[in-house]
C-alpha positions as CSV (number, residue, x, y, z in Angstrom):
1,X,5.6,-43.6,51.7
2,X,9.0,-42.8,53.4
3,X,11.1,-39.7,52.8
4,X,13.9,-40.7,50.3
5,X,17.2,-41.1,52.2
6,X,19.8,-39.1,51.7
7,X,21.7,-41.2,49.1
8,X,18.6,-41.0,47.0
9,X,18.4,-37.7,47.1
10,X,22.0,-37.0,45.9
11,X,21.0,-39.8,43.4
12,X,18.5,-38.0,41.9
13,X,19.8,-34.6,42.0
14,X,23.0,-36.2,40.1
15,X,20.7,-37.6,37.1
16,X,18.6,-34.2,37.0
17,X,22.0,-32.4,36.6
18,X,23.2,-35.0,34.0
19,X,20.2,-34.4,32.2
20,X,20.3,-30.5,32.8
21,X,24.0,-30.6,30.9
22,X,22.0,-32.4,28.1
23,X,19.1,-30.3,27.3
24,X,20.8,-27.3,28.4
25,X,18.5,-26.3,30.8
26,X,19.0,-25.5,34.9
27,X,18.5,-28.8,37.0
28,X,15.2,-27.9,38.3
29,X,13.5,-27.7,34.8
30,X,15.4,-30.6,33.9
31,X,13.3,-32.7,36.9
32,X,10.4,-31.4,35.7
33,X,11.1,-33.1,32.4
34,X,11.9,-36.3,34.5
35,X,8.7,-35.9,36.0
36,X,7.5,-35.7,32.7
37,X,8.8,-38.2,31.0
38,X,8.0,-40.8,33.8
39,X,3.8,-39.9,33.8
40,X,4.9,-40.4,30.0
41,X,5.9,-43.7,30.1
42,X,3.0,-44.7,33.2
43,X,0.9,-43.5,30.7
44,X,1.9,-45.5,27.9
45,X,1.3,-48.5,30.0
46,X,-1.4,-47.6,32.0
47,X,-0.5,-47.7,35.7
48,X,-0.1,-44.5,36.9
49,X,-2.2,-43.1,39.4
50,X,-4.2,-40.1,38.7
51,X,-2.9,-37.0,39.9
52,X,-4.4,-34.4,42.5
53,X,-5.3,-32.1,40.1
54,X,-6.9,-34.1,37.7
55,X,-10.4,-35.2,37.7
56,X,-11.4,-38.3,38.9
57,X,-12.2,-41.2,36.4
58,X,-15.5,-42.9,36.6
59,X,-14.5,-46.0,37.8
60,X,-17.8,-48.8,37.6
61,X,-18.8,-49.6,41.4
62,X,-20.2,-52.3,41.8
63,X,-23.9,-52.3,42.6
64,X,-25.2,-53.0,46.0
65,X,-28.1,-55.5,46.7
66,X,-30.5,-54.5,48.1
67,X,-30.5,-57.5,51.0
68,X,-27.6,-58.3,53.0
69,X,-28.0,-61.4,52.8
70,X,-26.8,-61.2,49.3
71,X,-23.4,-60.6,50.2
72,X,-23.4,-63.2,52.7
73,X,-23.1,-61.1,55.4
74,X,-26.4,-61.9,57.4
75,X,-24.6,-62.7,59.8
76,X,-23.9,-59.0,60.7
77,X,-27.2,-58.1,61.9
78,X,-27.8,-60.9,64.3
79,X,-28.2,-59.2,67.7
């Protein structure tokens, strides 16, 4: 992912202040509650990624047969 440019920066900066005046908090708590709010709303719909520090979900692997040839892949283990 590229580093946000510099507009983007002073983009968000600007709405964590806005929001900051709101709550009347300091800007830094009030990107926190950004933060917040966006894994929020992810949540509700169920596309966020998980984060680093949480656990990893079991996702269902599929199994793997136990003969290539199965996947139709044979064709890997010709010499």
């Amino acid at each position: 992912m590229p580093a946000p440019s510099l507009a983007e920066q002073f983009c968000a900066a600007r709405l964590a202040f806005e929001l900051a005046m709101e709550l009347g908090c300091t800007p830094r708590e009030a990107e926190r509650e950004m933060r917040r709010r966006a894994r929020r709303r992810l949540d509700a719909c169920g596309r966020r990624a998980p984060d680093a520090n949480e656990p990893a979900r079991d996702a269902a692997a599929p199994a793997a047969p136990a003969d290539f040839r199965a996947w139709g892949t044979s064709w890997m283990m010709r010499d």
